[in-house]
Residue frames as a rotation matrix with the C-alpha (Angstrom) as fourth column:
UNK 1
-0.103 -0.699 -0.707 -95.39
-0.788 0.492 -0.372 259.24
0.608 0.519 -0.601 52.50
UNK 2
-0.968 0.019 0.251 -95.63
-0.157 0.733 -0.662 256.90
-0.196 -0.680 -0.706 55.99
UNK 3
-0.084 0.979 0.183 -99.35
-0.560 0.106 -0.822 256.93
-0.824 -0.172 0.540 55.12
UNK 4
0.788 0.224 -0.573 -99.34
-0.580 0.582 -0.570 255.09
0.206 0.781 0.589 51.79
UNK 5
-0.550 -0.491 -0.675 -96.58
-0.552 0.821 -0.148 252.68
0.627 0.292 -0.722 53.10
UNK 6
-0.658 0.422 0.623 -98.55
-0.504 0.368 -0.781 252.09
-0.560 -0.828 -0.029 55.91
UNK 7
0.363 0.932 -0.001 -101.42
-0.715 0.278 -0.642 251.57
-0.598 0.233 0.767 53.48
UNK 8
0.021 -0.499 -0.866 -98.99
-0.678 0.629 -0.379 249.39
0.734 0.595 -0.326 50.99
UNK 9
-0.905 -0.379 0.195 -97.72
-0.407 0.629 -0.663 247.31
0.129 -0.679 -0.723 54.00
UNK 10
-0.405 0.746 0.529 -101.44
-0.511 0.295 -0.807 246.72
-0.758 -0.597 0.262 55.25
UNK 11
0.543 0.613 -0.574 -102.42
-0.835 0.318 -0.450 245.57
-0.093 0.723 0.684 51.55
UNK 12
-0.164 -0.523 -0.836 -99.80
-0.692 0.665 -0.280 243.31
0.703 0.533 -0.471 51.31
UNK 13
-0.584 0.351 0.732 -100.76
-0.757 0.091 -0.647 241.74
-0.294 -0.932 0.213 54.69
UNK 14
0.021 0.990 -0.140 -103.70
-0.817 -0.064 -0.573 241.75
-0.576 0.127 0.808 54.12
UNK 15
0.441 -0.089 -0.893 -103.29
-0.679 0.617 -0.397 239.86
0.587 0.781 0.212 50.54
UNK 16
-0.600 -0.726 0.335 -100.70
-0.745 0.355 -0.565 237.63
0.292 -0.589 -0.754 52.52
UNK 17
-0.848 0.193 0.494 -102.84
-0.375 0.440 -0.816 236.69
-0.375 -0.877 -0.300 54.77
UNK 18
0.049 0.933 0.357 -105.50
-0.842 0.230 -0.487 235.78
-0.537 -0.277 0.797 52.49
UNK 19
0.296 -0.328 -0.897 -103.51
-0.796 0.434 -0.422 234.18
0.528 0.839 -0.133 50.18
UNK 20
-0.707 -0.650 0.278 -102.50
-0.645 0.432 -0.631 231.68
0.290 -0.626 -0.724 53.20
UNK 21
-0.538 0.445 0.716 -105.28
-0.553 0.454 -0.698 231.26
-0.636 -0.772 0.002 54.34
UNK 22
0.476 0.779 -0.409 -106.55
-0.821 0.226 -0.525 230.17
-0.316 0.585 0.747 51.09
UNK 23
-0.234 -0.632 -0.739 -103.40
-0.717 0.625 -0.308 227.63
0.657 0.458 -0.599 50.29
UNK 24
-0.669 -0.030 0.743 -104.39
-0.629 0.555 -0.545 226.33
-0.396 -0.832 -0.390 53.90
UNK 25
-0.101 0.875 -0.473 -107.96
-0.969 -0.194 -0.152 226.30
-0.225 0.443 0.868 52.89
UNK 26
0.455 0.069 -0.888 -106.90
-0.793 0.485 -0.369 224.08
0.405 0.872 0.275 49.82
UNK 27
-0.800 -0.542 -0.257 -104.11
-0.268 0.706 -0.655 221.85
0.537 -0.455 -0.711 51.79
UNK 28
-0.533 0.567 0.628 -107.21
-0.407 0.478 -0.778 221.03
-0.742 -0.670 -0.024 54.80
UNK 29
0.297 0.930 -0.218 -109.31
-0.798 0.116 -0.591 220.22
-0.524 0.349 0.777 51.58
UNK 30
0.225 -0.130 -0.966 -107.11
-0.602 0.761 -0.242 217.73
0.766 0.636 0.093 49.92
UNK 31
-0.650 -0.603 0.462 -106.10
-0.718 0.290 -0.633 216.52
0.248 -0.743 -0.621 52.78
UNK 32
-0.377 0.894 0.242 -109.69
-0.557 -0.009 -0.831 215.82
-0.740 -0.448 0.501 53.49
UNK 33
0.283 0.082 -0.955 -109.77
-0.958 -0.012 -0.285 214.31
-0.034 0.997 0.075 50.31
UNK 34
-0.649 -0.597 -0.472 -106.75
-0.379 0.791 -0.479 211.92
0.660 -0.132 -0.740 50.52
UNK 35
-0.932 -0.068 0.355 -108.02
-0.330 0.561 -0.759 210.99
-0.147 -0.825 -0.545 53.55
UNK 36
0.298 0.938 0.174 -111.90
-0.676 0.337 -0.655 210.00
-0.674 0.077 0.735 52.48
UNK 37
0.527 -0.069 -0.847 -110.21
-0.657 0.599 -0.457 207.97
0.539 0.798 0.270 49.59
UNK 38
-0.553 -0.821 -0.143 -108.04
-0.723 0.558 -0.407 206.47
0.414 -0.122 -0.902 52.24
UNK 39
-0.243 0.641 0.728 -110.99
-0.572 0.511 -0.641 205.06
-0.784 -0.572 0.243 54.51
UNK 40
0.745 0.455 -0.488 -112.91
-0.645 0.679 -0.351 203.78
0.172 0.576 0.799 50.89
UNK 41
0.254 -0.470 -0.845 -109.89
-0.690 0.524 -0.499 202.15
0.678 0.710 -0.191 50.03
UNK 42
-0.893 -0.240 0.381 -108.97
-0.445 0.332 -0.832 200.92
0.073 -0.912 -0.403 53.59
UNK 43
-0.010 0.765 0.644 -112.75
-0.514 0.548 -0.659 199.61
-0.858 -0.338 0.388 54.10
UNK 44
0.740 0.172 -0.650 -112.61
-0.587 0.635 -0.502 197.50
0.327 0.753 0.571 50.23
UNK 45
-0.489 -0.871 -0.044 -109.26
-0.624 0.385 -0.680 196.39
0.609 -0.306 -0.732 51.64
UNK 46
-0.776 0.115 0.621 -111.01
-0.555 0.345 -0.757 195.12
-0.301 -0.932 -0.203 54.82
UNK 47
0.164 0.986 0.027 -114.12
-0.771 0.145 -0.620 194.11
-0.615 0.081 0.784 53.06
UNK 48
0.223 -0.547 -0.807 -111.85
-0.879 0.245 -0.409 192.28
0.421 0.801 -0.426 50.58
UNK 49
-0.527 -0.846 -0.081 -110.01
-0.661 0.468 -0.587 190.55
0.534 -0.256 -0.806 53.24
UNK 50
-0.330 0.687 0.648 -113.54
-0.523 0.438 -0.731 189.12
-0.786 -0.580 0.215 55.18
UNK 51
0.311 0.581 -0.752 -114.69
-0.876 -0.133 -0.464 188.07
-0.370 0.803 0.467 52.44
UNK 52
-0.117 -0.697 -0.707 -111.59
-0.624 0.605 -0.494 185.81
0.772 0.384 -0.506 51.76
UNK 53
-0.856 -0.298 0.422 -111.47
-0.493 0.230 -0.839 184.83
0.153 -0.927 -0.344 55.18
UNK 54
0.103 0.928 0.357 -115.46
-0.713 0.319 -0.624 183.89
-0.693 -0.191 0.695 54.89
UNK 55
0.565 0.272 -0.779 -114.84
-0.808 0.371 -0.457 181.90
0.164 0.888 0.430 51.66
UNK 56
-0.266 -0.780 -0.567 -111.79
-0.462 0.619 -0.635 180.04
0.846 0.093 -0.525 52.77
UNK 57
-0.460 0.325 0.826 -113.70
-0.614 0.556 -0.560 179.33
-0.641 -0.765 -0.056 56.44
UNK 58
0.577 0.707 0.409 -116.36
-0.590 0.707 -0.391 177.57
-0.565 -0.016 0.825 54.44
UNK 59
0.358 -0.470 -0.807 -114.26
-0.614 0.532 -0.582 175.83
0.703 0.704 -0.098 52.15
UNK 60
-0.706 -0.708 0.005 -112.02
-0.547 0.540 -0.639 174.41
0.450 -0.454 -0.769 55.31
UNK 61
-0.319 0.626 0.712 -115.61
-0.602 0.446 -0.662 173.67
-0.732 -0.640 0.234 56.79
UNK 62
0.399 0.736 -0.547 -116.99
-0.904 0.214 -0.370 171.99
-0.155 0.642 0.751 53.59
UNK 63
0.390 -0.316 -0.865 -113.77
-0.366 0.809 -0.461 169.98
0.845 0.496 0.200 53.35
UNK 64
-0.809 -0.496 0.315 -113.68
-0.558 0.481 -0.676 168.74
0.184 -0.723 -0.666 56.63
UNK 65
0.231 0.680 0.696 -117.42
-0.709 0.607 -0.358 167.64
-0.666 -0.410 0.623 56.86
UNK 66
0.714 0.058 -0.698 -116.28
-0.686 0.256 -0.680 165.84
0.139 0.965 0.223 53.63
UNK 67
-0.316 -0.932 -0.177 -113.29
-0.738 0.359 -0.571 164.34
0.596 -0.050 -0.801 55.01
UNK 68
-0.387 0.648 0.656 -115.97
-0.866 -0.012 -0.500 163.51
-0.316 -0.761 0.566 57.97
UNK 69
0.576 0.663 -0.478 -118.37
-0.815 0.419 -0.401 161.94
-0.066 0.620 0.782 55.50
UNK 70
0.445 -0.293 -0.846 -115.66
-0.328 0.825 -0.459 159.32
0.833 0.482 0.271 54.20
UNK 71
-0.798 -0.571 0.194 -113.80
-0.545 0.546 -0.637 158.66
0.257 -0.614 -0.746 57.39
UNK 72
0.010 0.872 0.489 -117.71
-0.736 0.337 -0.586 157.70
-0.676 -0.354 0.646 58.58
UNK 73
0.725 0.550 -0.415 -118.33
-0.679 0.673 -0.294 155.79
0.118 0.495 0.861 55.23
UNK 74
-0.410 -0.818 -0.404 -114.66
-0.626 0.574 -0.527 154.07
0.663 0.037 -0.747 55.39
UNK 75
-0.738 -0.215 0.640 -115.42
-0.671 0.135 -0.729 152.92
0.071 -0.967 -0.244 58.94
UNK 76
0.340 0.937 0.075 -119.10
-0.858 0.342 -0.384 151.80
-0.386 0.067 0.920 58.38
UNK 77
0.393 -0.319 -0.863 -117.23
-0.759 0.417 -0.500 149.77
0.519 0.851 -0.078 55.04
UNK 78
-0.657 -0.750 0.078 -114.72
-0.544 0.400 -0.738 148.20
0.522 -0.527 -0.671 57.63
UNK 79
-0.429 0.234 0.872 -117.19
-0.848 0.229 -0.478 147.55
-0.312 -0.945 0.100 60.34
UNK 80
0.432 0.871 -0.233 -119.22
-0.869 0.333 -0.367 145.44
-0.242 0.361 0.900 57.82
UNK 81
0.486 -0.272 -0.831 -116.77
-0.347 0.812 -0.469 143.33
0.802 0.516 0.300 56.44
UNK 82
-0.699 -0.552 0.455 -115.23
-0.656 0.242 -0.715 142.98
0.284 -0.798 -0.532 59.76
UNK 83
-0.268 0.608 0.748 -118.71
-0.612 0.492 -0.619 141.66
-0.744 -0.623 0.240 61.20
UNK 84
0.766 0.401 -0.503 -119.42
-0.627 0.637 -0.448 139.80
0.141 0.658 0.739 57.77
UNK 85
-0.217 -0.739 -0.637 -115.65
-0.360 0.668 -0.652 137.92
0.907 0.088 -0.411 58.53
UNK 86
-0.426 0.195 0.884 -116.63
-0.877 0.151 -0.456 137.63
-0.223 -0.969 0.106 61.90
UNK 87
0.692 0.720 0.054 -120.27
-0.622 0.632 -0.462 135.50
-0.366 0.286 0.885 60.63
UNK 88
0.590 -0.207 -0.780 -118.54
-0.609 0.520 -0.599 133.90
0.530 0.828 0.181 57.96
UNK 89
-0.591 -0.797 -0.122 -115.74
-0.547 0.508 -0.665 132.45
0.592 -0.327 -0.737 60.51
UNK 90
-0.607 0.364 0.707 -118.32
-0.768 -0.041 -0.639 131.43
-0.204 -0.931 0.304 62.81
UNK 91
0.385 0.785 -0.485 -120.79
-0.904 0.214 -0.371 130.31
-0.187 0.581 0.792 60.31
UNK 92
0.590 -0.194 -0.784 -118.21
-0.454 0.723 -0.520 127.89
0.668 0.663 0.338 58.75
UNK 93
-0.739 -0.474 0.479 -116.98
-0.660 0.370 -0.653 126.48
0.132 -0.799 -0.587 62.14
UNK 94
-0.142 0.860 0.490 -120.30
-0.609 0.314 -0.729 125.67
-0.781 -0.402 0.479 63.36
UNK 95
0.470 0.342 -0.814 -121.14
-0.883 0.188 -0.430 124.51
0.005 0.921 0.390 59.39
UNK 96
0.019 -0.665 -0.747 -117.93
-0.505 0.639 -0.581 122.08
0.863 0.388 -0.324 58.92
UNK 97
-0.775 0.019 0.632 -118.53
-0.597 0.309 -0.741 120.90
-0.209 -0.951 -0.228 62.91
UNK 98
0.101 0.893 0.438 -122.20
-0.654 0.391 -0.648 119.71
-0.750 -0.221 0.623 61.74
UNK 99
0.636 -0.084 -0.767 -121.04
-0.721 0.289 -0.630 118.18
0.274 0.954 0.123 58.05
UNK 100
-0.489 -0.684 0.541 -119.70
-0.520 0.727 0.449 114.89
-0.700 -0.062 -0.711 59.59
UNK 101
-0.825 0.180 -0.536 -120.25
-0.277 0.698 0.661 111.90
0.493 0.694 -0.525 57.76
UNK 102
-0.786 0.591 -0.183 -122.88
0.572 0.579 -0.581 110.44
-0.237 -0.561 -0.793 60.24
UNK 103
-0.200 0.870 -0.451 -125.01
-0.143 -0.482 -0.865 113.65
-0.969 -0.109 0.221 59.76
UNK 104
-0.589 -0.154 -0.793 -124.45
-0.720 -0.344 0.602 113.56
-0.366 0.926 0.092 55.79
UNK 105
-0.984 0.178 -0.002 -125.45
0.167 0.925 0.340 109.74
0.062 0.335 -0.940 55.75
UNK 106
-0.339 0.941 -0.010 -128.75
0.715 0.251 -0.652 110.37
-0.611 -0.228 -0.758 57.22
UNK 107
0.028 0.450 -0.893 -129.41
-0.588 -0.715 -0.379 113.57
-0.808 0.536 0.244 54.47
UNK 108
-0.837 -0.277 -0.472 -128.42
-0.544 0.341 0.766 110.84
-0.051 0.898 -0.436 51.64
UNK 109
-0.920 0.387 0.057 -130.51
0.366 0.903 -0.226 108.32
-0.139 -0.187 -0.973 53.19
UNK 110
-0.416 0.879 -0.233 -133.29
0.123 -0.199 -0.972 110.32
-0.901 -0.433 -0.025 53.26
UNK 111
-0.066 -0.020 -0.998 -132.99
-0.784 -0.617 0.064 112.17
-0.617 0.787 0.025 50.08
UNK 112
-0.905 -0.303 -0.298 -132.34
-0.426 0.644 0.635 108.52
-0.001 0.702 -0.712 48.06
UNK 113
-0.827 0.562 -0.012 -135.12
0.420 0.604 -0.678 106.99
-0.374 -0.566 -0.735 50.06
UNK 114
0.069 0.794 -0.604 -137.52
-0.149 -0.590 -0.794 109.64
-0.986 0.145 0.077 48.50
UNK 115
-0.018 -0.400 -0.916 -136.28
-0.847 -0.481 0.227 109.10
-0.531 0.780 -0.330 45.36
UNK 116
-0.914 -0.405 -0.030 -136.98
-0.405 0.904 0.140 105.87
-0.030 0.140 -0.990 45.73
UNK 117
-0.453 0.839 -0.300 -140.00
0.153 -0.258 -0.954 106.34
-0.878 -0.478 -0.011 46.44
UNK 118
0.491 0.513 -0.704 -140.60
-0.319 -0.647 -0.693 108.42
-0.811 0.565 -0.154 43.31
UNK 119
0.567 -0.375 0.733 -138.72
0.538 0.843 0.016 105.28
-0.624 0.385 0.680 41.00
UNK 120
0.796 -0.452 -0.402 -136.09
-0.428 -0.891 0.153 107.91
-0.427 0.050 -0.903 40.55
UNK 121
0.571 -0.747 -0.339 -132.61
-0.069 0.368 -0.927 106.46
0.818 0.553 0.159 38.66
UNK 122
0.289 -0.689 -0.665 -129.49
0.924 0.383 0.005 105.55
0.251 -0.616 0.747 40.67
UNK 123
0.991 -0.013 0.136 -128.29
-0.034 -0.987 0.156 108.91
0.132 -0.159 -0.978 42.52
UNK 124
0.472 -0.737 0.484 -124.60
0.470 -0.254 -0.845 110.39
0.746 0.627 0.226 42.25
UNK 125
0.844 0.388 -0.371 -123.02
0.533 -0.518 0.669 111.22
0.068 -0.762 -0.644 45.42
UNK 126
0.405 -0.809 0.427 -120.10
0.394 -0.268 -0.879 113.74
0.825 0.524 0.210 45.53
UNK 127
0.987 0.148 -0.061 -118.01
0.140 -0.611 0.779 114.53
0.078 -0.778 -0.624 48.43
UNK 128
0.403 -0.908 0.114 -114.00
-0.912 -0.408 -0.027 115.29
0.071 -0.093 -0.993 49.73
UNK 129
-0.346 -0.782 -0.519 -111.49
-0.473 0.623 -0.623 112.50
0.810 0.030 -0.586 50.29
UNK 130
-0.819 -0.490 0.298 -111.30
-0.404 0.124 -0.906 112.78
0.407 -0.863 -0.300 53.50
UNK 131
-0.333 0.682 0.651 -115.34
-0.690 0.295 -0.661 111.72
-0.643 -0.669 0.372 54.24
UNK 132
0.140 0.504 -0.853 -115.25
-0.878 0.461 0.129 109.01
0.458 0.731 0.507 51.52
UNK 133
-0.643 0.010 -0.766 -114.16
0.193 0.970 -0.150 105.62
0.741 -0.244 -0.625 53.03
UNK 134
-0.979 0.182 0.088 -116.07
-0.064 0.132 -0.989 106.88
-0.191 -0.974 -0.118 56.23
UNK 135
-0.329 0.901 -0.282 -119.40
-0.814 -0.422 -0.399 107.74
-0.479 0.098 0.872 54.39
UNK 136
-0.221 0.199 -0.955 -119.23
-0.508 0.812 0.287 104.34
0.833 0.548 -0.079 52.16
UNK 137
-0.869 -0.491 -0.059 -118.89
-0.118 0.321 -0.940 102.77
0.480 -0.810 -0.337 55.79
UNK 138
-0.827 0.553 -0.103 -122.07
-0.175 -0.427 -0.887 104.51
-0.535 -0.715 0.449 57.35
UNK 139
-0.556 0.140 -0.819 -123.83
-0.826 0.016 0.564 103.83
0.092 0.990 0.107 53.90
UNK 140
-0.698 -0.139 -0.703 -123.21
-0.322 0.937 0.135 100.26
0.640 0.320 -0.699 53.81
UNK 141
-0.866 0.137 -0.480 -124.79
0.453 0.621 -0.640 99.53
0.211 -0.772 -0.600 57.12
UNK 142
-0.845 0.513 -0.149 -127.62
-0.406 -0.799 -0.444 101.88
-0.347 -0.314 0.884 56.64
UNK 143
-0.244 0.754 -0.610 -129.02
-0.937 -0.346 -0.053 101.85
-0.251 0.558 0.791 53.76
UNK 144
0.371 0.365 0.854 -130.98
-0.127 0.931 -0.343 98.83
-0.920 0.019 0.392 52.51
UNK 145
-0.344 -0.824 0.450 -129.31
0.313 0.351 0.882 96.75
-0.885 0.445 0.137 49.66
UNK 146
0.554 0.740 0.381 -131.72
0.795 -0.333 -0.507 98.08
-0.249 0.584 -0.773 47.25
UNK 147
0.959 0.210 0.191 -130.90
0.223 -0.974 -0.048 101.51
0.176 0.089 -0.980 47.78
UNK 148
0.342 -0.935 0.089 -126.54
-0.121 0.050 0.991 100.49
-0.932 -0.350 -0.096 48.19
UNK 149
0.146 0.131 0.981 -126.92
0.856 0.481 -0.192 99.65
-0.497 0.867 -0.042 44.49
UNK 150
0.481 0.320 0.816 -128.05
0.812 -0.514 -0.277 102.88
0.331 0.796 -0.507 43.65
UNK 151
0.961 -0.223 -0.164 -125.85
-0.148 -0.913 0.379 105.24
-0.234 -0.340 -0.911 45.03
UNK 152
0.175 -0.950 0.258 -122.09
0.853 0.015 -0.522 105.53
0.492 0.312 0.813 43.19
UNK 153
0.932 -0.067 -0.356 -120.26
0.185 -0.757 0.627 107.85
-0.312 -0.650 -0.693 45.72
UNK 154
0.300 -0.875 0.381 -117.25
0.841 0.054 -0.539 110.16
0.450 0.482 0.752 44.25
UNK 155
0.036 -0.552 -0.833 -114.58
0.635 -0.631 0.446 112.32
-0.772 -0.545 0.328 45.46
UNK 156
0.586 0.356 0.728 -114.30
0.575 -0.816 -0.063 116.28
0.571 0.455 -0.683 44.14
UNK 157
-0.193 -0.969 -0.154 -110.88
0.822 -0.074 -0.564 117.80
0.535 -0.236 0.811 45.10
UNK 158
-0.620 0.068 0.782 -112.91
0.010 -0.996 0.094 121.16
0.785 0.066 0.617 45.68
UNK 159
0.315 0.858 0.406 -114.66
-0.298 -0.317 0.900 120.05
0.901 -0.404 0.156 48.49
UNK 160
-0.375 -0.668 0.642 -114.17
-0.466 -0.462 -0.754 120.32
0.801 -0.583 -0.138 51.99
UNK 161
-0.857 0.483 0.177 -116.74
0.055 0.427 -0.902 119.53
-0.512 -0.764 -0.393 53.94
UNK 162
0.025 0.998 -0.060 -120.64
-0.629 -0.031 -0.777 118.57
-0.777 0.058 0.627 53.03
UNK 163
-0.591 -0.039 0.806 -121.79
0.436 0.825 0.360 116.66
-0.678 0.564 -0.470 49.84
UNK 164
-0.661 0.361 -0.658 -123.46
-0.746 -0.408 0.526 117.01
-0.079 0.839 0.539 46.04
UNK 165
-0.648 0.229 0.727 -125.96
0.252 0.964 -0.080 114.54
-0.719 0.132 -0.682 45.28
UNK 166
-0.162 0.436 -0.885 -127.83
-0.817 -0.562 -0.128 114.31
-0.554 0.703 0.447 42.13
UNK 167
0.755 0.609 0.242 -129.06
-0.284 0.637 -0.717 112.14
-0.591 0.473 0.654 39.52
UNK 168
-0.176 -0.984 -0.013 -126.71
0.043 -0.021 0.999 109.88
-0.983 0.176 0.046 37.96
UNK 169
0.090 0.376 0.922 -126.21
0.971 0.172 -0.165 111.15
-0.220 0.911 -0.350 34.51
UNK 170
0.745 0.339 0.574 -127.40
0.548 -0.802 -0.238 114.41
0.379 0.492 -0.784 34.88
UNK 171
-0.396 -0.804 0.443 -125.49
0.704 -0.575 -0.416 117.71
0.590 0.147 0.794 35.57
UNK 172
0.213 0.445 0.870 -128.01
-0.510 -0.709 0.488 119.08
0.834 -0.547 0.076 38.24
UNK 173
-0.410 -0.105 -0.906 -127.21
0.520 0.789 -0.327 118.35
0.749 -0.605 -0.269 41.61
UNK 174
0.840 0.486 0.242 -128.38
0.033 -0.490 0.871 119.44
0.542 -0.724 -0.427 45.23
UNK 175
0.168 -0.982 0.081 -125.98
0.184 -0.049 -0.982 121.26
0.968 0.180 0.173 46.83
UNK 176
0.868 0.493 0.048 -125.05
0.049 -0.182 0.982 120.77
0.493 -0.851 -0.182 50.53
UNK 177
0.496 -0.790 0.360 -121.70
0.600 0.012 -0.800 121.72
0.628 0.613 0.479 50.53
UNK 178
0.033 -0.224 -0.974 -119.84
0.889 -0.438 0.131 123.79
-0.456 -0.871 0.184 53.23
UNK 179
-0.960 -0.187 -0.210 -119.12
0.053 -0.853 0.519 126.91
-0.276 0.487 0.828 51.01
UNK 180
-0.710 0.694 0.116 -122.90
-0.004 -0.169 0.986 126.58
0.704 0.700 0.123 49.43
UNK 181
0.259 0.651 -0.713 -124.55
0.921 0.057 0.386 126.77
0.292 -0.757 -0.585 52.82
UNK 182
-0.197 -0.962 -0.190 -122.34
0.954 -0.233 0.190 129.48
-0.227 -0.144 0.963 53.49
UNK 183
-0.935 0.333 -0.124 -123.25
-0.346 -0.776 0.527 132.02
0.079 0.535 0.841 50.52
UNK 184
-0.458 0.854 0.248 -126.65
0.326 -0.098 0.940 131.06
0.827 0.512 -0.234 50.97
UNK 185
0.167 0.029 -0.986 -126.48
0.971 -0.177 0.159 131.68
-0.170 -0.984 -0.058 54.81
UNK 186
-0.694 -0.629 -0.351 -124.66
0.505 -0.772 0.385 135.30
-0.513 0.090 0.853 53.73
UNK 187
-0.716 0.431 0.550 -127.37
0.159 -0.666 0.729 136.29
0.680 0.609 0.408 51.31
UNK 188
0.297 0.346 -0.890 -129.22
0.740 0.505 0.444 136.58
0.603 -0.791 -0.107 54.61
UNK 189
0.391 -0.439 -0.809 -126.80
0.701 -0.427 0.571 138.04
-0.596 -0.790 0.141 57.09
UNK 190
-0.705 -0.651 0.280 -125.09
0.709 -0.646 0.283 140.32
-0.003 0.399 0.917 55.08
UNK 191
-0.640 0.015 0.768 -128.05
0.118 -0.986 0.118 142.61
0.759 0.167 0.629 54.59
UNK 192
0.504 0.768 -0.395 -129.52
0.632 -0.017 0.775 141.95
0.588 -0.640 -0.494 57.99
UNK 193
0.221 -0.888 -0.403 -126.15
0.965 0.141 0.220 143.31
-0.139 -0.437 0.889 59.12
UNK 194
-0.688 0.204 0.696 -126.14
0.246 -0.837 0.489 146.76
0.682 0.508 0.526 56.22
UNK 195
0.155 0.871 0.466 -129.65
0.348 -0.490 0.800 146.94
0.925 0.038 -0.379 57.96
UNK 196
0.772 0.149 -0.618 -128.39
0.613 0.085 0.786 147.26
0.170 -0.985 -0.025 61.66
UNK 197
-0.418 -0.875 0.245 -125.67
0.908 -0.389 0.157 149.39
-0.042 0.288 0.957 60.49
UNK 198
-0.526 0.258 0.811 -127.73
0.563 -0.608 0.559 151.74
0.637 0.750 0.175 58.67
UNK 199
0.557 0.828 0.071 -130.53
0.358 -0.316 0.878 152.13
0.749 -0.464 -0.473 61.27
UNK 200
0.230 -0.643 -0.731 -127.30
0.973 0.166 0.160 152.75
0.019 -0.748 0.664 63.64
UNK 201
-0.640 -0.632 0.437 -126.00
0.767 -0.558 0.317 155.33
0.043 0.538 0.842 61.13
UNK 202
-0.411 0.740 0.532 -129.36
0.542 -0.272 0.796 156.68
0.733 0.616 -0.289 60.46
């Protein structure tokens, strides 16, 4: 009788104990499981998150060199028209300093005198208020009476400083004008200026 519980007791043990050790078994194997799906899922996570972090670096780098780029062109843009106002003030000091009447007389005188020369018509002179009575003046006492005949000097609210002169009649004149020395001085400086910029930039 104590022999077959003994032997009952030891089977059940037995069984017991393998039955444990197999639930263990199974628990160390999912475990082992879970935990290999946690690492994938943990390393796509992480791979996920560089990824962002790489995309959004270059983006912040793409749009700063970009921000770069225009603060550079802005500045260039500025510097130019800064150094073109610069010229242009200079220019038209220096310009409206040389455009007295005394110098003008002697560009009529010449200019008529050639024209005279070449049995040209009476010539058309156009200048500002302010250098007519003085230029008739200088004129008078210049030019020879011939050539006082042929010149009919008028005023041209739009000018400032310098003179038009042309055939009288026609609608073509030579222009020596403060503003038309100017923009023809500028077509000039302006891209000698772009070019000293550029080669700066460059």
């Amino acid at each position: 009788m104590d022999a077959k519980l003994d032997s009952l007791i030891d089977k059940i043990k037995k069984e017991g104990i393998d039955e444990a050790k197999k639930a263990s078994d199974d628990i160390l194997r999912q475990a082992g499981q879970q935990a290999d799906q946690i690492k994938i899922q943990a390393k796509a996570e992480a791979d996920a998150i560089l990824a962002k972090a790489k995309t959004d670096s270059e983006k912040l780098k793409a749009n700063a060199q970009d921000a770069l780029r225009q603060a550079a062109r802005d500045l260039m843009l500025s510097v130019k028209n800064e150094l073109k106002a610069l010229f242009d003030g200079v220019f038209k000091t220096k310009i409206s300093g040389e455009l007295k009447p005394e110098f003008m007389a002697k560009l009529i005188t010449k200019t008529t005198e050639n024209w005279q020369q070449d049995k040209k018509p009476a010539a058309e002179v156009i200048v500002s208020e302010a250098d007519k009575k003085e230029l008739e003046k200088i004129l008078s006492s210049q030019l020879k009476e011939n050539l006082k005949k042929g010149i009919e000097i008028k005023v041209n609210k739009y000018i400032d400083k310098g003179f038009r002169i042309g055939i009288k009649g026609k609608d073509v004149y030579y222009d020596f004008t403060e503003a038309s020395i100017l923009e023809a001085l500028g077509e000039f400086i302006n891209p000698a200026i772009a070019e000293i910029l550029n080669s700066k930039n460059g």
